[in-house]
C-alpha positions as CSV (number, residue, x, y, z in Angstrom):
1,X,93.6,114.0,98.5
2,X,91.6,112.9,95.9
3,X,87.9,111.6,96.4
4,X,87.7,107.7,97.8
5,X,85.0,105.3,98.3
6,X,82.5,106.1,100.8
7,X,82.6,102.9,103.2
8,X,85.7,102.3,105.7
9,X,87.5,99.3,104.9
10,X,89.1,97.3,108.6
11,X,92.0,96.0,107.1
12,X,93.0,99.6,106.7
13,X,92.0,101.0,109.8
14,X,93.1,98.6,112.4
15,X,95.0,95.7,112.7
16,X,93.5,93.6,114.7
17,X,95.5,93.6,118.8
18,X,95.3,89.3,118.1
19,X,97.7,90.0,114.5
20,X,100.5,91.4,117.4
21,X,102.5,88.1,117.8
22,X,103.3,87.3,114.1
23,X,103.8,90.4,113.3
24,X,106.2,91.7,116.2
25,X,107.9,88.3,116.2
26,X,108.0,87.9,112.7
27,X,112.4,88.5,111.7
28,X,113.1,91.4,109.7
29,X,113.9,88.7,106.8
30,X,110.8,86.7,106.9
31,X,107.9,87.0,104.9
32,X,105.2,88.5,106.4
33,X,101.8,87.7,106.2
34,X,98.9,89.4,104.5
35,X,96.1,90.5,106.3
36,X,92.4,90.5,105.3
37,X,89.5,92.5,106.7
38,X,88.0,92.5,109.4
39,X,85.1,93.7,108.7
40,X,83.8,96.6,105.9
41,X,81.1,99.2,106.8
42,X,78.3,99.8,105.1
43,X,78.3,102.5,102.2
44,X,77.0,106.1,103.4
45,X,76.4,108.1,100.1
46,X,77.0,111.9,100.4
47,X,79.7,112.0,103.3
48,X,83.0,111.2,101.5
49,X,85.0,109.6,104.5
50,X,88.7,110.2,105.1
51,X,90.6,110.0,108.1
52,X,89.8,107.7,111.3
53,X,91.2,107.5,114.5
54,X,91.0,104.4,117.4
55,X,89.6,105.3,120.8
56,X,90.0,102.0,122.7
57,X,88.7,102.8,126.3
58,X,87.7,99.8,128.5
59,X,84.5,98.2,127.3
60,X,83.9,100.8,124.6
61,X,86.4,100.5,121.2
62,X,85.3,103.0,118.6
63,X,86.7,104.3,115.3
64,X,85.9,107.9,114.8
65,X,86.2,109.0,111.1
66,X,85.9,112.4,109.5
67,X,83.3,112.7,106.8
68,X,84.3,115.6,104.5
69,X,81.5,116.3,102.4
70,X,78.9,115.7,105.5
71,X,80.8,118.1,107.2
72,X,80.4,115.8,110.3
73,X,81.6,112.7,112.7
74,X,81.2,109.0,112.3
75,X,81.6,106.7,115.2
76,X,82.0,102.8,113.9
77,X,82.6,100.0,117.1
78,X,85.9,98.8,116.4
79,X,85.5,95.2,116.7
80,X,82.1,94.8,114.3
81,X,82.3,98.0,112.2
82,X,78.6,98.7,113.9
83,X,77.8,102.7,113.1
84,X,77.2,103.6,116.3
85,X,76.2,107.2,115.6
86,X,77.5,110.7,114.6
87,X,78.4,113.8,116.0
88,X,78.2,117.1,114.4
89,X,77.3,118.8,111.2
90,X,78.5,122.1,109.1
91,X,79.1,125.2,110.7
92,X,82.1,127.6,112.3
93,X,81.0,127.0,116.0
94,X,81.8,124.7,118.3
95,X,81.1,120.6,117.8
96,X,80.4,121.8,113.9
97,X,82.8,121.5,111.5
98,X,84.1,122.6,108.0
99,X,85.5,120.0,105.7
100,X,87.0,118.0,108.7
101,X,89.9,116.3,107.8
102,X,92.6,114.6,110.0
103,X,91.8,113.9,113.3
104,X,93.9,112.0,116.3
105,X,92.8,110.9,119.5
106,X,95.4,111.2,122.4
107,X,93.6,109.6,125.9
108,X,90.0,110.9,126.2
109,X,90.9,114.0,124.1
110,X,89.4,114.0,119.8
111,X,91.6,116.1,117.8
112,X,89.7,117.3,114.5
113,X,91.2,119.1,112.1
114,X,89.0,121.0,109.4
115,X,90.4,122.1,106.3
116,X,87.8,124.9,105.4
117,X,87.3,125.7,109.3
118,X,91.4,126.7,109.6
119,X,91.8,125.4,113.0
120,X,92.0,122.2,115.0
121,X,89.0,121.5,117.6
122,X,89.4,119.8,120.5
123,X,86.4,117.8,122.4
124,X,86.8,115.1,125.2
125,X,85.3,111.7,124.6
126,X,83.0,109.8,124.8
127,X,80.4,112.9,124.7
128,X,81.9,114.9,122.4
129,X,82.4,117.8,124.7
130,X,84.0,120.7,122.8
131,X,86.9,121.7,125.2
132,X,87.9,124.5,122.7
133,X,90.1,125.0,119.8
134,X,93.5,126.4,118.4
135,X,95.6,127.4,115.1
136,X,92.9,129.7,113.8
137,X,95.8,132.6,113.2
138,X,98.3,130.1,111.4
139,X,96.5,127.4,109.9
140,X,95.5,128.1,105.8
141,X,94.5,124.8,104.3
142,X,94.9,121.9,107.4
143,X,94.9,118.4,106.6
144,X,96.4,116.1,108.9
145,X,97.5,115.6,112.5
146,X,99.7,113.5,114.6
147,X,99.8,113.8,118.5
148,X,102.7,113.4,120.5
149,X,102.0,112.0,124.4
150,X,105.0,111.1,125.5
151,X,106.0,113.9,127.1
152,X,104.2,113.7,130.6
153,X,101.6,116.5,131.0
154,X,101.7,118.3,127.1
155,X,100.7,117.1,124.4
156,X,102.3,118.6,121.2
157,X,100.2,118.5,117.8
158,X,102.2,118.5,114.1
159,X,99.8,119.9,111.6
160,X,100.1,119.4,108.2
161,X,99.5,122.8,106.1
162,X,99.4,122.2,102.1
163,X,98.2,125.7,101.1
164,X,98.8,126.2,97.5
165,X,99.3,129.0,95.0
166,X,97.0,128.0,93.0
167,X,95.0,124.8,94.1
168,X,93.0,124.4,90.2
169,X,96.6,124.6,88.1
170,X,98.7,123.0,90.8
171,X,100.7,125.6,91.3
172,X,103.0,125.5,94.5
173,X,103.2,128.5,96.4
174,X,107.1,129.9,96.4
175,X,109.9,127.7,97.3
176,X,110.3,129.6,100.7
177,X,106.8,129.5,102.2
178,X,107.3,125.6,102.2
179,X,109.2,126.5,105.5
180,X,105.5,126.4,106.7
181,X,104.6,123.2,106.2
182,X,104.3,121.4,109.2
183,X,103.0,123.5,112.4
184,X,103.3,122.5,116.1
185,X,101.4,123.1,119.0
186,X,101.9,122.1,122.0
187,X,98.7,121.6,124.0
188,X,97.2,121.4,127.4
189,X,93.5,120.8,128.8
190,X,93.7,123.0,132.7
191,X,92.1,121.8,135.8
192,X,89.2,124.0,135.0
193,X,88.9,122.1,131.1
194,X,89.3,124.8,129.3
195,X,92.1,124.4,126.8
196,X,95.9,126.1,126.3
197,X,97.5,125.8,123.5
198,X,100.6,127.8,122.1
199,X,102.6,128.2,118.9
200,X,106.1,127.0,118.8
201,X,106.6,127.4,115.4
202,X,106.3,125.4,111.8
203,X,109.3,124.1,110.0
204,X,109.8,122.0,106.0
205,X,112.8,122.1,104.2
206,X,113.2,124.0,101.2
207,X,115.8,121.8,99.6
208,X,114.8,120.1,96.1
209,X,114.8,116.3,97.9
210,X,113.7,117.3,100.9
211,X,110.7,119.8,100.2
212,X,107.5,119.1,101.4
213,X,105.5,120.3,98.4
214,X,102.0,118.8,98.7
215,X,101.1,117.1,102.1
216,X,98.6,115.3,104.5
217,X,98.8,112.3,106.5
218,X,101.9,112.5,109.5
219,X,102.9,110.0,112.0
220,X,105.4,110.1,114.4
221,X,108.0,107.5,116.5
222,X,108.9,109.7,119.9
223,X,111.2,107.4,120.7
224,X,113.4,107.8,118.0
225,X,112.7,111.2,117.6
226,X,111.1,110.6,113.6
227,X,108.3,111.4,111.7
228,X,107.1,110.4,108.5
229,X,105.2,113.0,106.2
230,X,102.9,112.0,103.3
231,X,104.4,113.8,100.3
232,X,101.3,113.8,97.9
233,X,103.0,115.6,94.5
234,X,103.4,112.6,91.7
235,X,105.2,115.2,89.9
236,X,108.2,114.5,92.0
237,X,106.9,111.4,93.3
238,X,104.6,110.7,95.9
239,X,106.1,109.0,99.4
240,X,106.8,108.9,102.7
241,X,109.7,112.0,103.9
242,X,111.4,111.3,107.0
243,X,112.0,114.6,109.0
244,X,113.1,114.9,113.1
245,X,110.6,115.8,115.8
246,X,112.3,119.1,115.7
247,X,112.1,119.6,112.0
248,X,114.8,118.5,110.6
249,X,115.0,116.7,107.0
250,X,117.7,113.8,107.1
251,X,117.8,112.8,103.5
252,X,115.6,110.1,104.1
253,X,112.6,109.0,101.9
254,X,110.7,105.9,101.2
255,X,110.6,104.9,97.3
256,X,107.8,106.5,95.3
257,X,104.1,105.0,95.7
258,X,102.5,103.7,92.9
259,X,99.2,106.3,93.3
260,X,99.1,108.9,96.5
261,X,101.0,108.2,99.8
262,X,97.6,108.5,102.4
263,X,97.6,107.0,105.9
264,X,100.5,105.9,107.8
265,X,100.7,104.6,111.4
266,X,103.6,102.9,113.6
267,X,103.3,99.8,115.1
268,X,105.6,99.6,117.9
269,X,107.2,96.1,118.4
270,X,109.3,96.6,122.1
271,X,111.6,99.5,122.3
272,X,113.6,99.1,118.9
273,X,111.2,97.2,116.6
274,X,108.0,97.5,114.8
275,X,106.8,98.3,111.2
276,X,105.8,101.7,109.5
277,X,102.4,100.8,108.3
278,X,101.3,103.3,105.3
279,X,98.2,103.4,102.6
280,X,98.8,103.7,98.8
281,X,96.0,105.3,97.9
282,X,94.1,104.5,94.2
283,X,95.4,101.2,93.0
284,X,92.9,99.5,91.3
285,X,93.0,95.9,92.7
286,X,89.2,95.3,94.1
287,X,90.5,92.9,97.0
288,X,92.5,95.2,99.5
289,X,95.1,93.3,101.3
290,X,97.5,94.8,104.0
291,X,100.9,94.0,104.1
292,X,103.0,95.3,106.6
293,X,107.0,95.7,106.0
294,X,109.3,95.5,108.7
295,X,110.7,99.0,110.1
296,X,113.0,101.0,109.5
297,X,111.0,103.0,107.9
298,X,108.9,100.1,106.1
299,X,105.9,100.1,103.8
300,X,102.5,98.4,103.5
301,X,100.0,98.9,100.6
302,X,96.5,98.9,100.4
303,X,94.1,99.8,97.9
304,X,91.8,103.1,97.0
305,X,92.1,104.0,101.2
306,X,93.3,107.4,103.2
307,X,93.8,106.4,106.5
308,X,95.1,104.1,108.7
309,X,95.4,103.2,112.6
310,X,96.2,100.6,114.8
311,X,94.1,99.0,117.9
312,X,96.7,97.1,120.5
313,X,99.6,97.1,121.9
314,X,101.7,94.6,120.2
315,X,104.7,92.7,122.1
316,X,107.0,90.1,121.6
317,X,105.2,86.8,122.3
């Protein structure tokens, strides 16, 4: 959660739909190759970027990424890094946004979360429509989002919630309001386009391996029924928890990051295969490679970054 450079590096937000074969055909034992940029935007002073999403429709590929400080939208074209434009700016009503944060893209729908606003806001691409929004009676301190698609006709939003005791000492709030960690939606845009959303419920495990103390980034398999959860506390260590689509903590982690576990995103490689493709955020080498690992859950690094997605639909060659 801590402040990063100000431009959007490629290798970090997309990999590239032409890098499917080698990776996807690549054997869980060989080595796998490391990826350079694409491209690298241009520096924009004063709007402290963080989390990007992928909007591939037809002719028009964008990135969409959340500037924090700017209290606004970029909108980058995916295959130069071109700005294209922004949408937005600082307020409570609807298009504005306060300290937005995570944001997802599921079809023609932009899911932006803002951490100071306490909700999620929905708009429909490519105009930026606001369709509405929802959380606004659970939501304390939102960061990130994942949306699940794959259930035909709801979409069902995981939001991460790292409210803290005390956010200047660090201190977590008590061991059983970590229960509250991760809270799902499921959501629906009517006939009419007005949105529906309703409240299932949140869930984190309270457990001393399992705990959820400090969180942001989330990504999710459906077809496994997995997620993996940035845990963002280097007091424990910072990584990747694996919980269930219902909740559930299996005793699963990756090993610690070397700084703070940021973006993560799955590549898909067929119905059993792919890589887990994560950020770790702050190390200090000035030549960001990517490096995907196989999954299980896998691992890639890449430096001083938060966010990550994928462009493609990668398949055995």
């Amino acid at each position: 959660m801590q402040a990063t450079p100000r431009f959007l590096r490629a290798a970090a937000i997309l990999v590239a739909a032409s890098l499917a074969p080698p990776l996807c055909a690549a054997p869980v034992a060989a080595s796998i190759p490391v990826i350079p940029e694409s491209w690298t935007s241009a520096p924009v002073e004063g709007e402290e970027m963080d989390s990007l999403a992928l909007w591939p429709s037809g002719e028009r590929n964008w990135v969409v990424a959340t500037a924090k400080q700017g209290e606004r939208l970029f909108v980058f074209d995916a295959d130069s890094g071109t700005r294209i434009g922004t949408s937005g700016g600082p307020g409570g009503g609807p298009g504005q946004f306060r300290r937005p944060n995570g944001v997802a893209v599921a079809g023609d729908l932009l899911f932006v979360v803002e951490r100071d606003g306490h909700r999620v806001q929905v708009l429909r691409l490519p105009d930026f429509t606001p369709l509405g929004d929802f959380g606004g009676g659970e939501l304390q301190v939102p960061y990130g989002i994942w949306v699940d698609s794959s259930t035909p006709g709801t979409l069902t939003a995981y939001v991460t919630d790292s409210f803290m005791a005390d956010f200047a000492a660090r201190t977590l709030p008590p061991r059983e309001r970590l229960t509250e960690r991760v809270k799902r939606y499921q959501v629906s845009v009517d006939a009419s386009g007005h949105l529906q959303s309703r409240y299932p419920g949140a869930f984190g495990d309270t457990g001393e391996d399992g705990a959820l103390r400090m969180v942001e980034s989330i990504a999710g398999d459906p077809a496994h029924g997995r997620l993996l959860i940035a845990e963002e506390d280097r007091r424990v260590g910072s990584t990747l928890r694996e919980y269930s689509l219902d909740g559930r903590y299996p005793g699963r982690d990756l090993t610690a990051f070397e700084e703070d576990a940021e973006g993560v995103v799955l590549w898909p490689c067929g119905a059993n295969g792919g890589y887990w493709i994560a950020v770790d955020q702050g190390r200090p080498d000035p030549l960001p490679r990517l490096r995907p690992h196989h999954a299980g859950p896998g691992r890639q690094l890449h430096r001083r970054t938060d966010s990550v997605d994928r462009r493609g639909s990668p398949a055995r060659p």
